[in-house]
C-alpha positions in Angstrom: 21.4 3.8 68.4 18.2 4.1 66.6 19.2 7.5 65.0 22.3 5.4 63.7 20.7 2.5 62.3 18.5 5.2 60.8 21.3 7.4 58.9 23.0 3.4 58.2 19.5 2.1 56.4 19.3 5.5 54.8 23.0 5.4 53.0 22.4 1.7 52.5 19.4 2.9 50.3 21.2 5.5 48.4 24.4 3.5 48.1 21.9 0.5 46.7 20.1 3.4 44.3 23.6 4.4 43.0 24.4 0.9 42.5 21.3 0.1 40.4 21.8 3.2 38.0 25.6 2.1 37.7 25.1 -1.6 36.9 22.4 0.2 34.0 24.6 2.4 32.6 27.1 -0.1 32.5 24.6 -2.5 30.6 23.5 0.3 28.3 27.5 0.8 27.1 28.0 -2.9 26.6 25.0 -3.7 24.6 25.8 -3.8 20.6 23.1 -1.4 18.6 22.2 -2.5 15.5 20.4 0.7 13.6 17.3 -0.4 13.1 15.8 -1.0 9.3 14.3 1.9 7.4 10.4 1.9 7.2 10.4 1.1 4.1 11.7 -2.6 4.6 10.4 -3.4 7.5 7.3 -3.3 6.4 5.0 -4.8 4.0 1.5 -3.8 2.4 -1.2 -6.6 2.6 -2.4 -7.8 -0.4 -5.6 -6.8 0.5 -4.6 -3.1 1.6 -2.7 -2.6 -2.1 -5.8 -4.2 -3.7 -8.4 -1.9 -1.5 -6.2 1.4 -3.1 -6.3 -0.2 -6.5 -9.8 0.0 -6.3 -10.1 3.1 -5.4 -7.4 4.3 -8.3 -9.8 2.5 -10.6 -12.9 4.1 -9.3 -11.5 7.8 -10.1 -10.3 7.0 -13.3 -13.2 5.9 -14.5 -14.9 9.5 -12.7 -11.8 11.3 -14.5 -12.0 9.9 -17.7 -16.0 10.4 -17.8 -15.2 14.0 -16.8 -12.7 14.5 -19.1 -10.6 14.9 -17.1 -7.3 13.7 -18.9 -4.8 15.0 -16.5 -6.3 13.6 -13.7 -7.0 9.9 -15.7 -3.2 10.2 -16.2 -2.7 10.5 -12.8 -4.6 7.7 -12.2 -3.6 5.3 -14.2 0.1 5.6 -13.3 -1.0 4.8 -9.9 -2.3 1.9 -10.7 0.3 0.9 -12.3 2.1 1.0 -9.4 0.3 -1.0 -7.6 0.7 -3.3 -10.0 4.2 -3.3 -9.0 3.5 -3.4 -5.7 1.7 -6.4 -5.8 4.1 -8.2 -7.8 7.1 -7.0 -5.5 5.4 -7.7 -1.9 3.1 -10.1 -3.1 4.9 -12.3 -5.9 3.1 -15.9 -4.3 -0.3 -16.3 -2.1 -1.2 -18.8 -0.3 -3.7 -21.6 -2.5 -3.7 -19.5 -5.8 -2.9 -21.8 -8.6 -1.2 -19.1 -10.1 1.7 -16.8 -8.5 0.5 -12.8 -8.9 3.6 -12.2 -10.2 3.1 -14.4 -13.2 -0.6 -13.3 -13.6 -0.2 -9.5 -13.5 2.8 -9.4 -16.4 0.6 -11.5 -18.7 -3.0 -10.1 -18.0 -2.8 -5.9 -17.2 0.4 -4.6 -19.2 -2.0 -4.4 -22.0 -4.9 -3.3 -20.9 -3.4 -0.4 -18.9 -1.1 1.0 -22.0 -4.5 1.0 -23.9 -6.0 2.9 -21.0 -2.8 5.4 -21.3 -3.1 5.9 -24.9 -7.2 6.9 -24.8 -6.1 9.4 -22.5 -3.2 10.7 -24.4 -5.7 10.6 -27.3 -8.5 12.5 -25.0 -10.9 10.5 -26.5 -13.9 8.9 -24.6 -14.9 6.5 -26.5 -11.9 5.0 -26.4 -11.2 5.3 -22.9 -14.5 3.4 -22.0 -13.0 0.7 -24.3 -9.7 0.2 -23.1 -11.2 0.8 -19.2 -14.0 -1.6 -19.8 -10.7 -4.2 -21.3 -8.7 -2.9 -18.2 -12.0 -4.2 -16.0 -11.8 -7.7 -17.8 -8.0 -8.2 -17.2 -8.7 -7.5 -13.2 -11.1 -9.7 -13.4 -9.3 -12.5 -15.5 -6.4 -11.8 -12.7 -8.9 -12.5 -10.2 -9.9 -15.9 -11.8 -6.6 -16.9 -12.1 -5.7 -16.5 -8.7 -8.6 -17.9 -6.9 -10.1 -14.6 -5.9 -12.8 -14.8 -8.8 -15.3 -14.0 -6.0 -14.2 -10.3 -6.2 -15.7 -9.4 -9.5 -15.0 -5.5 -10.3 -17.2 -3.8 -12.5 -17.8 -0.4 -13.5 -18.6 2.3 -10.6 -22.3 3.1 -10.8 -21.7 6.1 -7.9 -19.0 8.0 -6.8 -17.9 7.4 -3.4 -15.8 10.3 -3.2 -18.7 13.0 -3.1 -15.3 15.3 -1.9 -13.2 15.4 -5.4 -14.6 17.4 -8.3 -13.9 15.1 -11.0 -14.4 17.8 -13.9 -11.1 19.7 -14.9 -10.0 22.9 -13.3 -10.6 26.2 -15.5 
């Protein structure tokens, strides 16, 4: 009797296992799949994590332009200017600013940054300081307007990217 109740218990077990992995597979066919959303819009840059790379595009083109190197400040600045965009598309209203990013960036930078385009299409240095030094201002106006007038940005006074040789390839 025991060996019978064994072999019962046994096939109740597997029977049980096979009943599991059924009602599963069932499950899995019935659900509805919705594909899921493309990286791209699912997620979102923080306003601080756009503003963190726009200060690093800033840093190099001031290294770029000092170096002369045009190709490079060209580089640069486009970047920028699409972060510019970036802040304006993911980040078009923040929380207690009196005034919405996306008004503030199409009235303050436009400028500045197509006089920062035209030094370097000029390849002139003098210029460029100019127009970076205006490009500076407009940041920080932007930051002024917005309630982040505590970040004040400036002028790099050392190059935190001891790994990129500023100076143009020969």
């Amino acid at each position: 009797m025991l060996k019978a109740r064994t072999v019962s218990c046994s096939s109740l077990h597997v029977g049980r296992a096979f009943a599991v992995v059924g009602l599963l597979l069932l499950a899995a066919c019935d659900r509805e799949h919705s594909p899921a959303p493309p990286v791209a819009e699912s997620y979102a840059p923080g306003l601080g994590e756009i503003m963190t790379l726009q200060q690093m595009r800033h840093i190099k083109l001031w290294f770029a332009g000092q170096s002369g190197n045009w190709q490079l400040a060209d580089y640069e600045v486009t970047e920028l200017g699409e972060g510019f965009d970036d802040v304006v598309k993911f980040h078009p209203t923040h929380k207690d600013s009196p005034v919405a990013p996306k008004d503030a960036i199409p009235r303050l930078i436009p400028g500045p940054l197509a006089a920062v385009r035209t030094a370097i299409e000029h390849r002139d240095a003098a210029e460029f300081v100019r127009a970076y030094d205006a490009l500076t201002a407009a940041c920080n106006g932007c930051h002024q307007a917005t309630n982040f007038g505590f970040n004040v940005v400036g002028r790099p006074q050392g190059n935190p990217y001891t790994n990129q040789v500023f100076e143009p390839a020969h």
